[in-house]
C-alpha positions as CSV (number, residue, x, y, z in Angstrom):
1,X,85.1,-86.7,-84.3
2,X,84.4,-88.2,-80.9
3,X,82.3,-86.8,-77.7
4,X,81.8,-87.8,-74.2
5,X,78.3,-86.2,-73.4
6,X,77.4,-85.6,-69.6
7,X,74.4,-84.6,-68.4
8,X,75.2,-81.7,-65.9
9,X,73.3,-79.8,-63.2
10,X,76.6,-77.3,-63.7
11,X,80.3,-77.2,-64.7
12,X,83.3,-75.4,-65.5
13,X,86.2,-74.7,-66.6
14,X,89.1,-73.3,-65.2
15,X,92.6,-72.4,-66.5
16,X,95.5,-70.9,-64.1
17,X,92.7,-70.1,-61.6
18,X,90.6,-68.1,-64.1
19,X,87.0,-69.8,-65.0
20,X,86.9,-69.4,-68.8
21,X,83.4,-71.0,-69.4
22,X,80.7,-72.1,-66.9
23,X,77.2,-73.4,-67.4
24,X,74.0,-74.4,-65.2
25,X,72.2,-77.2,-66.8
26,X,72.7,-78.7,-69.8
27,X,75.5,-80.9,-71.4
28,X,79.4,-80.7,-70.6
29,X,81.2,-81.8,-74.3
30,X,84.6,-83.5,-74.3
31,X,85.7,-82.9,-77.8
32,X,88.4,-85.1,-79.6
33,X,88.5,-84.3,-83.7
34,X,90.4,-86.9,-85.5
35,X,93.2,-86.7,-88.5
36,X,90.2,-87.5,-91.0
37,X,87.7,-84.9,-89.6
38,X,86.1,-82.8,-91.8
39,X,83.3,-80.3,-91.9
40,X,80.6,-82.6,-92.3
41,X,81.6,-84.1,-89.0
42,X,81.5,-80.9,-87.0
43,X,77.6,-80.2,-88.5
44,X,77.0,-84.0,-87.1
45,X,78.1,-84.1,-84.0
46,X,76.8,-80.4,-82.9
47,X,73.4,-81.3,-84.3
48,X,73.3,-84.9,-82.6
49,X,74.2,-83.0,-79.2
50,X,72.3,-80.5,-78.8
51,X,69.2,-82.8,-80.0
52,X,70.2,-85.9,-78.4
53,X,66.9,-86.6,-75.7
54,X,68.8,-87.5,-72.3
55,X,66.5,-85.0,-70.4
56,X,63.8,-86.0,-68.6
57,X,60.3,-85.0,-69.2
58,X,57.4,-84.8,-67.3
59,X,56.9,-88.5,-66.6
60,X,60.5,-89.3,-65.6
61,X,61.6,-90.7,-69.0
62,X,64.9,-89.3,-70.8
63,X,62.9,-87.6,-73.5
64,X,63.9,-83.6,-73.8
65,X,66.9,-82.3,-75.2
66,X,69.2,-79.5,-74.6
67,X,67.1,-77.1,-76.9
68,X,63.8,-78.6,-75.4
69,X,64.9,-77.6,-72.0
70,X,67.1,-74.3,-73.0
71,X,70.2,-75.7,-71.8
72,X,74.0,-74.5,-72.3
73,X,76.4,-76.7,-73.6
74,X,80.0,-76.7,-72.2
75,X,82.7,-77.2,-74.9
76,X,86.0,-78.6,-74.1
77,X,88.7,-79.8,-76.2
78,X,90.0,-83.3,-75.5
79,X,93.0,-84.9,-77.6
80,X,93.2,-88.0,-75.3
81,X,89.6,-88.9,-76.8
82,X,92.0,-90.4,-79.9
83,X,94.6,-92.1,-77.9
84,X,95.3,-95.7,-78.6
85,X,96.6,-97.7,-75.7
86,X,95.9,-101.4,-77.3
87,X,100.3,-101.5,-76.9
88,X,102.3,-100.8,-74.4
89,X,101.2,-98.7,-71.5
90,X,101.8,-95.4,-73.2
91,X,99.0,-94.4,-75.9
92,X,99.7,-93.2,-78.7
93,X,97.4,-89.7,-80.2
94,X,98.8,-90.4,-83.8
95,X,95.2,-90.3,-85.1
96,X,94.5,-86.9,-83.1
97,X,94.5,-83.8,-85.6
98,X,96.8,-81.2,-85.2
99,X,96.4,-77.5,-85.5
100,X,95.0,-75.9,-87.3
101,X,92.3,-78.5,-88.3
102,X,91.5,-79.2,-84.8
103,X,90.9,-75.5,-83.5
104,X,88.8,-75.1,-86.4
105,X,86.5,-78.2,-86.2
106,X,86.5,-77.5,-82.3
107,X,85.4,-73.9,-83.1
108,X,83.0,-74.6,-85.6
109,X,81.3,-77.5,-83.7
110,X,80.1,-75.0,-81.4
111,X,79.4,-72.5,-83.3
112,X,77.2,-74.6,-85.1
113,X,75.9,-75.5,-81.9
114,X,75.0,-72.1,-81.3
115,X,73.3,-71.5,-84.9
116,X,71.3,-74.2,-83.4
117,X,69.9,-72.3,-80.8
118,X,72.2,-73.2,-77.6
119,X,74.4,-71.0,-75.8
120,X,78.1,-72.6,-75.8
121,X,80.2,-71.6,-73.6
122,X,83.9,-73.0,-74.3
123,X,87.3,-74.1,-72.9
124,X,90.5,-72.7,-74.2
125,X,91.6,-74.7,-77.0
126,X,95.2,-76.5,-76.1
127,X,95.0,-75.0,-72.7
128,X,95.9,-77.2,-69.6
129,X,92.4,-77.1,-68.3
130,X,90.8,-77.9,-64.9
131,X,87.2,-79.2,-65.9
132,X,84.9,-79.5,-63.3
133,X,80.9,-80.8,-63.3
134,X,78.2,-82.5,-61.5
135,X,76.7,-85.3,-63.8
136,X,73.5,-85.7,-63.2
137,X,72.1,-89.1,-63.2
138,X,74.6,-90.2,-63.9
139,X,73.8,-89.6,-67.9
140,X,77.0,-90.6,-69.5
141,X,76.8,-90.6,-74.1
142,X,80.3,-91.5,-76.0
143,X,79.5,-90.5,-79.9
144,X,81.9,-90.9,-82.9
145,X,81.0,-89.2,-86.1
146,X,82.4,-92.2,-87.6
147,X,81.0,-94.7,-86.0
């Protein structure tokens, strides 16, 4: 499972016009789950998220989490975080999983998020999405459950 993790002041997520998840501050979560994903994966990832310390505390440092500062996570799906484009100039997402283990490893990764104690507020999985954000920092994380 792989993540792009932004620090955010506020984002969304918009689909035909329609905004089907926005948050103030907190994290916006790109979301690719790979062919060899598994439970286990999900549990990581939503608990290294929402705990990861990229906030910053009283003396400036990156030292608060999303649960330390009662931030919202935004959840989108991302395929494209699996493509391969060491060939050619076309990548290849042969290593992205298909339905239905990737809605459910997208589902659950938030849900576990929320068990955790932050609100999640989602994309629409396999939508063509519009997702828009203000990073602030700019705090950028790439994780890989695998990795």
């Amino acid at each position: 499972m792989r993540a792009v993790v932004q620090r955010v002041t506020r984002a969304s997520v918009t689909i035909s016009g329609r905004i089907a998840g926005e948050i103030g501050a907190g994290l916006a979560v790109l979301l690719g789950v790979g062919n060899s994903d598994e439970e286990r994966d999900a549990a990581w990832m939503a608990e290294k998220v929402v705990n990861l310390r990229i906030f910053r505390d009283d003396e400036g440092k990156m030292n608060r989490s999303a649960i330390e500062i009662g931030g919202a996570v935004l959840l989108v799906s991302q395929f494209t975080l699996f493509g391969d484009a060491r060939r050619g100039r076309r990548p290849s997402f042969i290593e992205a999983a298909k339905e239905p283990l990737a809605s459910d490893l997208y589902r659950l990764t938030g849900e576990t998020m929320e068990r955790l104690g932050v609100r999640v507020a989602y994309g629409e999985f396999g939508a063509d999405m519009d997702v828009e954000l203000v990073n602030a920092g700019p705090v950028t994380i790439v994780l890989d459950s695998r990795a």
